[in-house]
GUZA-9483 format. One record per residue (C-alpha): residue in three letters; x, y, z; residue number from 1. Coordinates in steps of 0.001 Angstrom, whole numbers, plus 500000, padded with zeros to 6 digits. Example, Ala and Ser with C-alpha at 12.3 -4.5 7.8 and 13.67 -1.06 7.14 Angstrom:
BEGIN
ATOM  resn       X       Y       Z  resi
ATOM   ALA  512300  495500  507800     1
ATOM   SER  513670  498940  507140     2
This chain:
BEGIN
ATOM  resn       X       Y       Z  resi
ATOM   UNK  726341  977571  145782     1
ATOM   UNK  726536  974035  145547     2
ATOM   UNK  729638  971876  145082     3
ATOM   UNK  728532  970837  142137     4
ATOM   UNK  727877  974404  140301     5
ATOM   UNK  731625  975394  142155     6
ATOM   UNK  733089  972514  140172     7
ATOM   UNK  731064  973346  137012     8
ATOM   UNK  732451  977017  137138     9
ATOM   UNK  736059  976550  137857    10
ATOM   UNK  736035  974148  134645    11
ATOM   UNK  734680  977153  132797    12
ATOM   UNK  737269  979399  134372    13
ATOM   UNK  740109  980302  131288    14
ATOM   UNK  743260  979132  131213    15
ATOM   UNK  746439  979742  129018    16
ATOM   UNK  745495  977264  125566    17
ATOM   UNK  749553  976994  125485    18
ATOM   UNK  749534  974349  127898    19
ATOM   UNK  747442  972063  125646    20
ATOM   UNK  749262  973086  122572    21
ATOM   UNK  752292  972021  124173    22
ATOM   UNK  750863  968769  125327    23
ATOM   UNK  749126  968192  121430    24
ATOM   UNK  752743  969299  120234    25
ATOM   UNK  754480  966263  122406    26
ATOM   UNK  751666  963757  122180    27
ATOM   UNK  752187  964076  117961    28
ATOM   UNK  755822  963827  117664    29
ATOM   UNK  755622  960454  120196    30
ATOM   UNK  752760  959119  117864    31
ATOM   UNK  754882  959855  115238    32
ATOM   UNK  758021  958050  116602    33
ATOM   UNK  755829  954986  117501    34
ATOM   UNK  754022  954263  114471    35
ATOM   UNK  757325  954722  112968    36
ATOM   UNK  758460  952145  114463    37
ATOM   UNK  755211  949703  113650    38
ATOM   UNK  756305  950360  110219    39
ATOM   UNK  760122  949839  110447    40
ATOM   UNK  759778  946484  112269    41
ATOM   UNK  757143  945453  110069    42
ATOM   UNK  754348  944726  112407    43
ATOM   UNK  752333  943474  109568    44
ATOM   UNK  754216  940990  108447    45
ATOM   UNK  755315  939469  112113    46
ATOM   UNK  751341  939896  113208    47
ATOM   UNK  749231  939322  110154    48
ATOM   UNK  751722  937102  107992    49
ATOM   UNK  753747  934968  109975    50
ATOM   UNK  751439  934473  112482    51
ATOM   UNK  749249  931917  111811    52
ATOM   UNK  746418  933091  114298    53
ATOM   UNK  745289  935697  115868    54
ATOM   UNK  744217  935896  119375    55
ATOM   UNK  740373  937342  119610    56
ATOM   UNK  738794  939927  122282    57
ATOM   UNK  735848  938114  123628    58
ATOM   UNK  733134  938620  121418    59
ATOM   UNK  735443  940196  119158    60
ATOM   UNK  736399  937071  117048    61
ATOM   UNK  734274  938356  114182    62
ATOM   UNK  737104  941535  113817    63
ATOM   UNK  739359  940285  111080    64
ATOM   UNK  742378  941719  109550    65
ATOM   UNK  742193  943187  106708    66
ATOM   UNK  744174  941812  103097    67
ATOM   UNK  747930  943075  104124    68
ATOM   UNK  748542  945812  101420    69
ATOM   UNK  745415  947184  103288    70
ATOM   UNK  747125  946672  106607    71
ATOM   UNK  750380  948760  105380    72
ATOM   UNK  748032  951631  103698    73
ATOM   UNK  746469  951827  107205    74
ATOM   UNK  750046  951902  109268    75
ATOM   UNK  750588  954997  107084    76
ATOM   UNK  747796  956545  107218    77
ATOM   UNK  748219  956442  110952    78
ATOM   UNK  751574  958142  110455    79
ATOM   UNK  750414  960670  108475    80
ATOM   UNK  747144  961449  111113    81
ATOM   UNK  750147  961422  113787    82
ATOM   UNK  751584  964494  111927    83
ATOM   UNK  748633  966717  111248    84
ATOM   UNK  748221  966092  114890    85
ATOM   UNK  751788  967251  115362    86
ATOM   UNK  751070  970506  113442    87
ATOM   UNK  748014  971086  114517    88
ATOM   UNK  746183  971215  111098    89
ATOM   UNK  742878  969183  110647    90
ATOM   UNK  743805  968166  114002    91
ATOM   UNK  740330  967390  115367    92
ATOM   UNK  739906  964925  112532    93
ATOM   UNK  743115  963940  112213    94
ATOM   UNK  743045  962923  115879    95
ATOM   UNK  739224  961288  115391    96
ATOM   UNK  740471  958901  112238    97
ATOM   UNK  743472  958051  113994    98
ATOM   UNK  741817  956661  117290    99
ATOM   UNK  739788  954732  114958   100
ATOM   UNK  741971  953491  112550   101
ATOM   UNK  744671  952736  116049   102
ATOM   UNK  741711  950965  117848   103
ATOM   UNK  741077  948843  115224   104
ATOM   UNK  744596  947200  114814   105
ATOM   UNK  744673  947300  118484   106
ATOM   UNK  741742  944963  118282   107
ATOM   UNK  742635  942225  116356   108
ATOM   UNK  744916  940275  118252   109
ATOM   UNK  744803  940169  122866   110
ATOM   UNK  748538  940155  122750   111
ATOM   UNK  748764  943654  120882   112
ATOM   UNK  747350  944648  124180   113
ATOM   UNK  749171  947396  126198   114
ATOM   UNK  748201  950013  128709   115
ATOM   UNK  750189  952496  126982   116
ATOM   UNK  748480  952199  123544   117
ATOM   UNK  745200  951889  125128   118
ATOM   UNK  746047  955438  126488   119
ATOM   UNK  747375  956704  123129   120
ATOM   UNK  744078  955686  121736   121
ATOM   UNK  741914  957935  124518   122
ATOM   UNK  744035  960516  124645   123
ATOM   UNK  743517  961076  120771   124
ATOM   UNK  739968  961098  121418   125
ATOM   UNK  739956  963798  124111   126
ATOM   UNK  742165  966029  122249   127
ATOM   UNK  739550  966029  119322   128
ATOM   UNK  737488  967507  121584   129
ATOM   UNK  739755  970921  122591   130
ATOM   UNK  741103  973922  120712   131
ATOM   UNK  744823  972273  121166   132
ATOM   UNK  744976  972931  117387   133
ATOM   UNK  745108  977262  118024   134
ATOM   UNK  748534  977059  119512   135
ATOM   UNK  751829  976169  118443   136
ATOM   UNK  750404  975113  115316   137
ATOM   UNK  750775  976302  111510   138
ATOM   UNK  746753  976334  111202   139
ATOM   UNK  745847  980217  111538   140
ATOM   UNK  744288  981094  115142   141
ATOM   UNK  740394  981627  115031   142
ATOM   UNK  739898  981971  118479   143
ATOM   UNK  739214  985717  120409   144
ATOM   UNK  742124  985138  122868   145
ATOM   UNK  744607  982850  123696   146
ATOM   UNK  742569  980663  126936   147
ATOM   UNK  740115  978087  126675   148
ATOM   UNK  738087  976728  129088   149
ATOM   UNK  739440  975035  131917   150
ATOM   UNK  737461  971522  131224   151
ATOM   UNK  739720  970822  128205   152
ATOM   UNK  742886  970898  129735   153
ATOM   UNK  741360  969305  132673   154
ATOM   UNK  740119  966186  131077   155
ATOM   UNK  743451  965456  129477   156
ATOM   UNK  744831  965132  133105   157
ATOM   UNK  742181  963334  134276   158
ATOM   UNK  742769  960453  131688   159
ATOM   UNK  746192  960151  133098   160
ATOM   UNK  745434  960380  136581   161
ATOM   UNK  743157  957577  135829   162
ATOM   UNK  746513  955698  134788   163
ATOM   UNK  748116  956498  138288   164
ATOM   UNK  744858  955782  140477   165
ATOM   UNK  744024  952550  139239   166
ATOM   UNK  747776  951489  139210   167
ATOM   UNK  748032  951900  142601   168
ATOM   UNK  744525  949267  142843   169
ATOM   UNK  747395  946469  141957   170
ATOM   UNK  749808  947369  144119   171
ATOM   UNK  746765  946976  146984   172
ATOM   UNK  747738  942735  147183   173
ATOM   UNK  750023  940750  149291   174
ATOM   UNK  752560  940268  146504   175
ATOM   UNK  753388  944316  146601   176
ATOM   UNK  753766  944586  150198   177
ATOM   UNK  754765  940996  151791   178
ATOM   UNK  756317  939335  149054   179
ATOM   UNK  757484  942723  147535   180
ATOM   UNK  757161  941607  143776   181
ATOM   UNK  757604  942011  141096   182
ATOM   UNK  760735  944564  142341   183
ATOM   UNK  762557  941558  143684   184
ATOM   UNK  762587  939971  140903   185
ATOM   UNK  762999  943461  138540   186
ATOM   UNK  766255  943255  140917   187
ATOM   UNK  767276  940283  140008   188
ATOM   UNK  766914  940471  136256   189
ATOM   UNK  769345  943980  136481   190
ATOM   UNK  772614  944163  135386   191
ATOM   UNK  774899  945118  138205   192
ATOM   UNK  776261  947366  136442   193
ATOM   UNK  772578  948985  135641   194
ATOM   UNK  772369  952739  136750   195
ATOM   UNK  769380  952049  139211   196
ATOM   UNK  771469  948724  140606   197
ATOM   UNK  772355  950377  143843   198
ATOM   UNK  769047  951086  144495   199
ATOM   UNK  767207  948222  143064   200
ATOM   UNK  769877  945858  144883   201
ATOM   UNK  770018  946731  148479   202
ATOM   UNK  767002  946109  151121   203
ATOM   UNK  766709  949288  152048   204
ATOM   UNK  766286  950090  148567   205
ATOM   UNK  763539  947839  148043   206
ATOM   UNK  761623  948909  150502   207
ATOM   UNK  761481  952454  149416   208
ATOM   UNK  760696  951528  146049   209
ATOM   UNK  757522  949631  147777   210
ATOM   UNK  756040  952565  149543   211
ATOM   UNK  757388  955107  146797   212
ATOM   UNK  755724  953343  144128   213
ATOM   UNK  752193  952738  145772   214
ATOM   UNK  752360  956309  147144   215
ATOM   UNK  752923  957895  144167   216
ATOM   UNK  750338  956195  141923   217
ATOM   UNK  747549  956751  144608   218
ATOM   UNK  748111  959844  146408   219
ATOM   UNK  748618  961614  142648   220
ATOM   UNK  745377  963106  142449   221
ATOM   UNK  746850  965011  145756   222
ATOM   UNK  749960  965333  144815   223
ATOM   UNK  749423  967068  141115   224
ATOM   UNK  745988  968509  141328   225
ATOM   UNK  746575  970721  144730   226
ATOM   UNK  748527  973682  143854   227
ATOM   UNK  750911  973997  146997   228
ATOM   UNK  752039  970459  146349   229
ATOM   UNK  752868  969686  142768   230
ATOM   UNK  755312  972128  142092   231
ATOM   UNK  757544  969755  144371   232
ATOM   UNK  755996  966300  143732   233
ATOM   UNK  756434  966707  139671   234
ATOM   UNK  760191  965905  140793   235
ATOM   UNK  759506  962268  142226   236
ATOM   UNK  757191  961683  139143   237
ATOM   UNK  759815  962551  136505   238
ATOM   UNK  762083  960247  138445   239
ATOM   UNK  759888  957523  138700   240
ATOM   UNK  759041  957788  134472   241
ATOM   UNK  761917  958310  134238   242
ATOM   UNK  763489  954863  136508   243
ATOM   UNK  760495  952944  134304   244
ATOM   UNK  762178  953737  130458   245
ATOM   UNK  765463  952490  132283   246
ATOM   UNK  763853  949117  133576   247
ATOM   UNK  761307  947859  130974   248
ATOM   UNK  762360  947158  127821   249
ATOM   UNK  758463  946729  126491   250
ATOM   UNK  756732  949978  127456   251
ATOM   UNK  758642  951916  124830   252
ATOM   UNK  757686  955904  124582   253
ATOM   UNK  754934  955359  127645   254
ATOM   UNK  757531  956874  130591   255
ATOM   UNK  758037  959784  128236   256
ATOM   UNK  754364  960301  127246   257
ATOM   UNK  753284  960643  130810   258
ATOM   UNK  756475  962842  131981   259
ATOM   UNK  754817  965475  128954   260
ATOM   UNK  751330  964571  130491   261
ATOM   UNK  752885  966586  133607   262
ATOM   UNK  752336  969840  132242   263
ATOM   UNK  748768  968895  132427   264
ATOM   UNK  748526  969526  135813   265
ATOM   UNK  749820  973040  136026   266
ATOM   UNK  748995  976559  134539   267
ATOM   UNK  751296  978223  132106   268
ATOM   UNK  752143  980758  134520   269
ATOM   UNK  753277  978078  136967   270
ATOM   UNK  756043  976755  134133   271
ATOM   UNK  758951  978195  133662   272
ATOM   UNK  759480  977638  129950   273
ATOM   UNK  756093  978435  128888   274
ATOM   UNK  755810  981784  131211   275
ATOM   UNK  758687  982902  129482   276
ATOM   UNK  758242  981796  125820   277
ATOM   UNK  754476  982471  125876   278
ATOM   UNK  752450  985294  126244   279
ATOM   UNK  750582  985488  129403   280
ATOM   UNK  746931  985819  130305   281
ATOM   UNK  746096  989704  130404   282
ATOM   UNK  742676  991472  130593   283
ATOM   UNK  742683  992338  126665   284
ATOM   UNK  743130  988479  125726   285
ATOM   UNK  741565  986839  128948   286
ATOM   UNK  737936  986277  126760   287
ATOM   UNK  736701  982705  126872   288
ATOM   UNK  737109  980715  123717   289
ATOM   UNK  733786  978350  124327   290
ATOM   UNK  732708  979759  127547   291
ATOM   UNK  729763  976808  127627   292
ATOM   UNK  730550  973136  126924   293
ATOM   UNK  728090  971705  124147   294
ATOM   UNK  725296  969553  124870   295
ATOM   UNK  726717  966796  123011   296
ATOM   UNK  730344  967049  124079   297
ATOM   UNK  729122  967465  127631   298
ATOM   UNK  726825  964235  127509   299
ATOM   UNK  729761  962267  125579   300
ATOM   UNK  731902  963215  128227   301
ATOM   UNK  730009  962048  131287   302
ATOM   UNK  729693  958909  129561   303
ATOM   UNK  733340  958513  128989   304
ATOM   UNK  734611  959209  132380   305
ATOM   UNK  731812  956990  133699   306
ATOM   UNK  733168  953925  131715   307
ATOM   UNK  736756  955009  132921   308
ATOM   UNK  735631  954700  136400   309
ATOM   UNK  733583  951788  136064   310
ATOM   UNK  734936  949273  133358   311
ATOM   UNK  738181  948702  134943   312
ATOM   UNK  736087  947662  138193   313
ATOM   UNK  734452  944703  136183   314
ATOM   UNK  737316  942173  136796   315
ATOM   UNK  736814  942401  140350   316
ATOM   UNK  733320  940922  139932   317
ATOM   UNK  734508  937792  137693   318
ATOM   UNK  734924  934234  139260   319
ATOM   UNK  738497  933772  138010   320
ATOM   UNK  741376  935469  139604   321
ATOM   UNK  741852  938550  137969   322
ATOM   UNK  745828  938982  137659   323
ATOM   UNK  746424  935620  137427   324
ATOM   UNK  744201  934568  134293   325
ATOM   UNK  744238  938314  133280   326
ATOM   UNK  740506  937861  132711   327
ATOM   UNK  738776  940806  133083   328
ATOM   UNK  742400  942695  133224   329
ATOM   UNK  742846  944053  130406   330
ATOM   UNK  741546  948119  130040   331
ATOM   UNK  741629  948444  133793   332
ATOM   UNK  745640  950098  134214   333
ATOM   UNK  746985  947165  135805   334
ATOM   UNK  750068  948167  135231   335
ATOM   UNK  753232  945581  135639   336
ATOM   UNK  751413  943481  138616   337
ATOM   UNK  753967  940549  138035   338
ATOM   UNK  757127  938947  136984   339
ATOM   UNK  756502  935658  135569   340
ATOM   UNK  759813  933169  134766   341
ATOM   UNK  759230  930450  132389   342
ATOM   UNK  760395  926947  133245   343
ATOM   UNK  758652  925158  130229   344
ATOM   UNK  756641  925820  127565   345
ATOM   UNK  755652  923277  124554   346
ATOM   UNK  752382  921684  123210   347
ATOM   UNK  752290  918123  122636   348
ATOM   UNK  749922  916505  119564   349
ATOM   UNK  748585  913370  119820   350
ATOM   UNK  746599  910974  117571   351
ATOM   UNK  744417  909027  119867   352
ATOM   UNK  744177  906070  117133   353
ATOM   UNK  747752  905922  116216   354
ATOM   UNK  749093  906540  120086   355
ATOM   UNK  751428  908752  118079   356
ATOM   UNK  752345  911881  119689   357
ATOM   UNK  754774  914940  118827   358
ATOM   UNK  755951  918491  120172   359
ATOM   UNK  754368  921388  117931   360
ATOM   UNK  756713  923527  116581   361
ATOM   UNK  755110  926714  117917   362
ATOM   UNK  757572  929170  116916   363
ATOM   UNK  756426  928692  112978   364
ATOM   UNK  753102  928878  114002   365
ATOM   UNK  753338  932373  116377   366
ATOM   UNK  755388  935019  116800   367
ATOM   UNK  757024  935882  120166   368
ATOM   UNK  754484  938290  121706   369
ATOM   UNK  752072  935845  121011   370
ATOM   UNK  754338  933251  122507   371
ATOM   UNK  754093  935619  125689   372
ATOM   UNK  750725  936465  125649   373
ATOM   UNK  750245  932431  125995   374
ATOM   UNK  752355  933189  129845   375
ATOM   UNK  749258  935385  131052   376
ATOM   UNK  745940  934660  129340   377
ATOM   UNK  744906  931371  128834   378
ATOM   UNK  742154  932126  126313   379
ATOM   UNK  745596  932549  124229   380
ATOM   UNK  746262  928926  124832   381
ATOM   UNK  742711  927856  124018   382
ATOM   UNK  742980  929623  120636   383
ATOM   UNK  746181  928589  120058   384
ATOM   UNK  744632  925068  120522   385
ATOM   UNK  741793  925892  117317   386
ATOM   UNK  744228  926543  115243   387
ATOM   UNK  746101  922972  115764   388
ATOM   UNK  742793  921894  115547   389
ATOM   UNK  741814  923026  111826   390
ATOM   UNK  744752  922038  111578   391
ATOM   UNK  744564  918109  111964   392
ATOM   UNK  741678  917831  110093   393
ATOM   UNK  743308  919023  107246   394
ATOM   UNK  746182  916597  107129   395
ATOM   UNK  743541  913797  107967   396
ATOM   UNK  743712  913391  112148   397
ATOM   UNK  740158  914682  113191   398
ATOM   UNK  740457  913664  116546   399
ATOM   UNK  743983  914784  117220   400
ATOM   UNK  744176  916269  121210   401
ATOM   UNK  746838  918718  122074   402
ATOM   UNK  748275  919225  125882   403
ATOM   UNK  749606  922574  126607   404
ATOM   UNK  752884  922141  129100   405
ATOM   UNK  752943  925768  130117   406
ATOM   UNK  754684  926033  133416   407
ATOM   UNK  756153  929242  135101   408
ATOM   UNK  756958  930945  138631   409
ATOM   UNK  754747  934150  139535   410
ATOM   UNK  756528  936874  141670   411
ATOM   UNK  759103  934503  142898   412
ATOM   UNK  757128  931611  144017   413
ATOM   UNK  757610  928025  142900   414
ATOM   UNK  756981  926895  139244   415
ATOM   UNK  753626  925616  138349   416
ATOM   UNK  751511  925025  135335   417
ATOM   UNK  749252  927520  134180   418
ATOM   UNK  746808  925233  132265   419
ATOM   UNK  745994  921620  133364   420
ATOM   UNK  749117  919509  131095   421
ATOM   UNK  746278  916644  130969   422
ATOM   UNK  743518  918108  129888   423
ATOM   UNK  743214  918025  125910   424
ATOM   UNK  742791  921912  125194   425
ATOM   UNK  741278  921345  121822   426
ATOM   UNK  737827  920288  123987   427
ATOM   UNK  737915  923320  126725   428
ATOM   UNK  735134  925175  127093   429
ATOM   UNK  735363  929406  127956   430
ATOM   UNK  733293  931934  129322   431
ATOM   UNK  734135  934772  131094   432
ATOM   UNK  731525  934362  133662   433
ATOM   UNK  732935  930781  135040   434
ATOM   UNK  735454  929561  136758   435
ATOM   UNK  738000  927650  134691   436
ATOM   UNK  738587  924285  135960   437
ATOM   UNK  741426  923407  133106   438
ATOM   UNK  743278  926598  134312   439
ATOM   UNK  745793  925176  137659   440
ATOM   UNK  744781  927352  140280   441
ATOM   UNK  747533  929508  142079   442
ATOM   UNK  749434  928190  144821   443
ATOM   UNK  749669  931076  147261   444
């Protein structure tokens, strides 16, 4: 037998459907909590009122928002998709409308971007795709036993190992290991009094967190997929999650997401809780629930790990640096690859004919993600540009120039500017396939 057909009949091997219901269970209330919290900070009005642009996705610019009452119905309809999900009732649709709907808002603006919601997003997708819904769940069981096939809990851990794997791609550069950043400068942002100071603080410290971090991240496929191993190395994992919700203030519910995604990796018999809760597999209930994948769900499948291996390897082939620009970044799991400190940020307009010449008062324009969106991409600059653009012409300067003064230090070096402060950014060209020559290079 080949490798192949031993791989294709261990993911048709049953396993306990609890572990899935727990994860579905989890993965709702979190969607829940986060959409609540779109909706209680009014993300519509800071993104689609008081913003006065929105930064596009290459070839995305034609994706507009939609009138804001629209906007609001759709925040609640997420809500509302989050709970079925929760429940388990209309879940595979539920799950379907809300990957959509979740994509779409994700879409409209670059500096919405964030690993974490881009994993929300696919993990809604895969779960439409499983019998999660049977367990723990008010919808009434339909299924023979209580196991499904091994492929559906296994693709839900595959999705987040893809998080860990291609994290640890970052940490592969000469700012992780000689210049050790962005710890260092995680260390010097922390509060002394911070429960991870001690650790964060000291050299020794440091240096731990270096190897720990890369080790973990690409030795997890290892670590959580072979059985002798993971009952110990789900420890360091919770701890590291765990470290993460304690440090970053911007990855919200993410740490906690992928400490549930844990379970993921084991059987229900191998955790304690759910061996002791949940009824186990037996002979009488051991029957398969969809003992062959589908045709369609199989090819859909292929094709959606396939881009998960492959799209994040894109940037890597583009003639502008990668973490740098962020070009080509973006859906690839780059996760936290640098600290950057701001030492000046304004836009200066100037009318040409006049010799007048101002500083834009960005912060009426954009709103503060966008403001640090501008620190990382400088497509965000560029577009910020248009809009100062339309701008002039309508209050009568048509060839008004605008000079970005964007200046920072990456991972501890010295302060630089991102973006050329002479060139006029209202004439840049962009494409994705060219090097940028109004972007500064790095000084290494």
């Amino acid at each position: 037998m080949t490798i192949f057909h031993k791989f294709n009949k261990w993911l048709s091997e049953p396993v306990n459907g609890y572990v899935i219901g727990m994860f579905r269970l989890m993965y709702g209330l979190f969607m829940m909590y986060e959409v609540g919290k779109y909706i209680s900070n009014e993300m519509v009005k800071h993104f689609f009122i008081e913003a006065q642009v929105n930064f596009p996705y290459d070839g995305l610019a034609w994706l507009q928002p939609l009138p804001v009452p629209a906007l609001n119905v759709v925040l609640n309809i997420l809500f509302v998709c989050a709970l079925l999900i929760a429940l388990g009732v209309m879940m595979k649709w539920a799950a379907r409308l809300f990957a959509v709907l979740y994509l779409y808002l994700f879409l409209l603006d670059t500096s919405l971007y964030n690993n974490h919601i881009y994993l929300f997003i696919l993990l809604a997708i895969l779960l439409s795709f499983t019998h999660a819904d049977q367990f723990l769940s008010l919808r009434k069981r339909n299924l023979p036993g209580i196991t499904v096939p091994r492929w559906q809990q296994f693709m839900l851990g595959a999705q987040v190992m893809c998080v860990y794997f291609f994290a640890s791609f970052v940490k592969m550069r000469a700012d992780w290991w000689e210049l050790q950043q962005p710890l260092r400068s995680i260390a010097d942002a922390m509060s002394p009094g911070s429960l991870l100071a001690p650790l964060y603080k000291s050299e020794l410290g440091i240096h731990v967190m270096v190897y720990l971090g890369f080790s973990l991240d690409f030795f997890a496929p290892l670590l959580l997929w072979y059985k002798p191993l993971r009952r110990w190395a789900v420890i360091p994992f919770a701890l590291f999650h765990f470290s993460n919700s304690q440090i970053f203030g911007d990855i919200g519910i993410f740490p906690f997401i992928m400490m549930a995604a844990l379970i993921l990796y084991f059987e229900a018999e191998e955790i304690p809780g759910l061996r002791n809760w949940f009824p186990a597999i037996t002979k009488k209930n051991a029957e398969l629930a969809q003992p062959i994948i589908g045709k369609f769900t199989r090819a859909f499948l292929i094709l959606y790990f396939a881009f998960q291996l492959l799209f994040p390897l894109r940037g890597l082939f583009l003639p502008n640096d990668l973490d740098y620009t962020t070009i080509g970044n973006r859906f690839s799991w780059r996760v936290k690859a640098d600290s950057r400190v701001v030492s000046e940020f304004k836009f200066i307009l100037k009318d040409p004919v006049s010799g007048r010449e101002g500083e834009i008062k960005h912060t009426t324009k954009i709103n503060n993600v966008q403001m640090q969106a501008m620190l990382y991409d400088p497509r965000a600059i560029m577009a910020f540009a248009q809009l100062i653009h339309r701008q002039s012409i309508k209050n009568k300067i048509p060839n008004a120039e605008m000079y970005a003064k964007v200046k920072f230090s990456l991972n501890g070096r010295e302060p630089q500017y991102f973006v050329n402060p002479d060139v006029d950014m209202m004439k840049v060209q962009y494409s994705p396939y060219e090097r940028l020559d109004w972007v500064v290079p790095l000084a290494r």
